[in-house]
N, C-alpha and C positions, 0 to 999 in steps of 0.2 A: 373568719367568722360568718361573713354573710354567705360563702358557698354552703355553707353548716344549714342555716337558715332555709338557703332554697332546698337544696336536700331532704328536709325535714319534710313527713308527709303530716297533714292537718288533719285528718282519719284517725292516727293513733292516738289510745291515750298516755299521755305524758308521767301518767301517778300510776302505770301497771307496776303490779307486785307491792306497791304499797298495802299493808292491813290498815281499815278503815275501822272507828267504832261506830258500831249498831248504836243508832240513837233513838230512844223511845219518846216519842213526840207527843203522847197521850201523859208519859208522867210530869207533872211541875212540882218542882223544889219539892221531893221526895212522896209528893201526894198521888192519888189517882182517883179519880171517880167512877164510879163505877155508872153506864148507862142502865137508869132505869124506865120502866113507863112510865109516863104521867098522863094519869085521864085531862079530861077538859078540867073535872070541877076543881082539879088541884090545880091546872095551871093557872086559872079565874085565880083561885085561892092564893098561891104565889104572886099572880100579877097585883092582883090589889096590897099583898102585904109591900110589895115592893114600891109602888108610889110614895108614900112616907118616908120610906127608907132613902130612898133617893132624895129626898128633901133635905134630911138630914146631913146629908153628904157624903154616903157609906156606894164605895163602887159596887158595879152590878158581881164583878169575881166575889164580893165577900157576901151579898145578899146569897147568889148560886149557893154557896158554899155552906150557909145556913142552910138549904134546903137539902141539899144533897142532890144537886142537877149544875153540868157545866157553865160555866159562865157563859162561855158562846151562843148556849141557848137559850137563856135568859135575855141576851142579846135580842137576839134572834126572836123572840116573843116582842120585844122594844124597840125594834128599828121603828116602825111605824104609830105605834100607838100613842095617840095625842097624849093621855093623861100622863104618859114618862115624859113627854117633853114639855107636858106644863109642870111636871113635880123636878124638872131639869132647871128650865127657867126660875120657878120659885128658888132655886137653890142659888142660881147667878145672882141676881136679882139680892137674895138677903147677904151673898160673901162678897158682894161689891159693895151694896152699905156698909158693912162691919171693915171693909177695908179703907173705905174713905172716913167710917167713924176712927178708925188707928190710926189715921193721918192727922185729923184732927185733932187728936187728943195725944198725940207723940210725947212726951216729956224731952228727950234727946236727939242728937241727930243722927243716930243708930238706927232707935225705934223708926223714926220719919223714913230713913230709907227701906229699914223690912218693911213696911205699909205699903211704898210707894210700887218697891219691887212685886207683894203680891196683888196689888191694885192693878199693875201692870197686865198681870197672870191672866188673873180673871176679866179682865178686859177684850186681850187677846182671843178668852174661850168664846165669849159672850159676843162677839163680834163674829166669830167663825160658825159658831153653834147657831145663832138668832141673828142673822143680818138683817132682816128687816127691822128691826128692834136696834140692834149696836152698829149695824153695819155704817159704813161711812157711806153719805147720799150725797147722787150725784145726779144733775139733772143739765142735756141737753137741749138748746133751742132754738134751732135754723131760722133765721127770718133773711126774706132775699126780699129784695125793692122792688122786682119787676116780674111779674109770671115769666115762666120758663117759654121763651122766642126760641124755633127754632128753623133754620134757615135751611135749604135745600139747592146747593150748586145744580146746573144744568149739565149734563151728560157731555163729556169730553169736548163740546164744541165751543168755539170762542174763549180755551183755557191758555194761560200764557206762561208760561215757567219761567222764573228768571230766578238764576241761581247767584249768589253773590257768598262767596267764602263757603263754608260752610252750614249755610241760614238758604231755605229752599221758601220763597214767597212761590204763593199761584198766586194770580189776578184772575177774576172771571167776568166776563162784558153783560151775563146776564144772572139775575140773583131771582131765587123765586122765596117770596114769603109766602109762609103756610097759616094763616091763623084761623 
């Protein structure tokens, strides 16, 4: 087996003569969109209907798809734009109240754990999506008792080695402080 191994050259491909299927990567779950223009004033027009919607909690694929323009570009108009990520946060923000109000108001210990489980959820987003905001804070703070002393040996002369086991001491006869 290992002779087999080396024999083997890393060049060839291993799946020749297999038939592959063509996969169309533009269609999803039987759909396709077709690219169209869109001026400025429509995509203005889109992006504002799309803050709301985003509040409401409607993903950008189903917003896109009202409109008849790809989700990715819709995106893509949203990576950046403050007002999706304040109509993103308004959205966190009111499904983490309504999740801790389901906890509160539980009747069973069913209900208690779906609350708890999607309290979880949206904690996780809302932590990754807005750290400054959810993120867990952490703060560093060095304090040393002595300003930083640093000492300067003299150039090979007067150095003593003395090696004991494994543990290498110098001794030096003259020591210059720098301050």
């Amino acid at each position: 087996m290992i002779t087999q191994i080396r024999n083997m050259d890393s060049t060839k491909r291993i799946d020749k003569g297999i038939s592959r299927k063509v996969v169309d990567r533009t269609a999803k779950a039987g759909k396709t969109v077709l690219a169209v223009r869109v001026t400025e004033e429509q995509r203005e027009a889109i992006k504002s209907d799309t803050y709301p919607r985003l509040e409401l909690g409607e993903t950008t694929d189903q917003i896109a798809e009202s409109h008849n323009v790809p989700g990715s570009t819709l995106r893509y108009w949203l990576v950046n734009d403050p007002q999706a990520t304040k109509a993103r946060l308004s959205l966190v923000n009111a499904e983490m109240m309504r999740t801790a109000t389901d906890m509160k108001e539980a009747v069973d210990p069913l209900a208690l754990a779906r609350a708890r489980e999607e309290f979880r959820v949206w904690s996780f987003l809302a932590e990754r999506r807005f750290p400054e905001l959810y993120g867990q804070k952490q703060e560093v703070t060095h304090k040393s008792p002595d300003p930083l002393r640093i000492v300067v040996s003299a150039p090979q002369t007067g150095l003593k080695d003395v090696i004991q086991g494994d543990v290498i001491s110098v001794e030096c006869s003259q020591v210059i402080d720098t301050k």
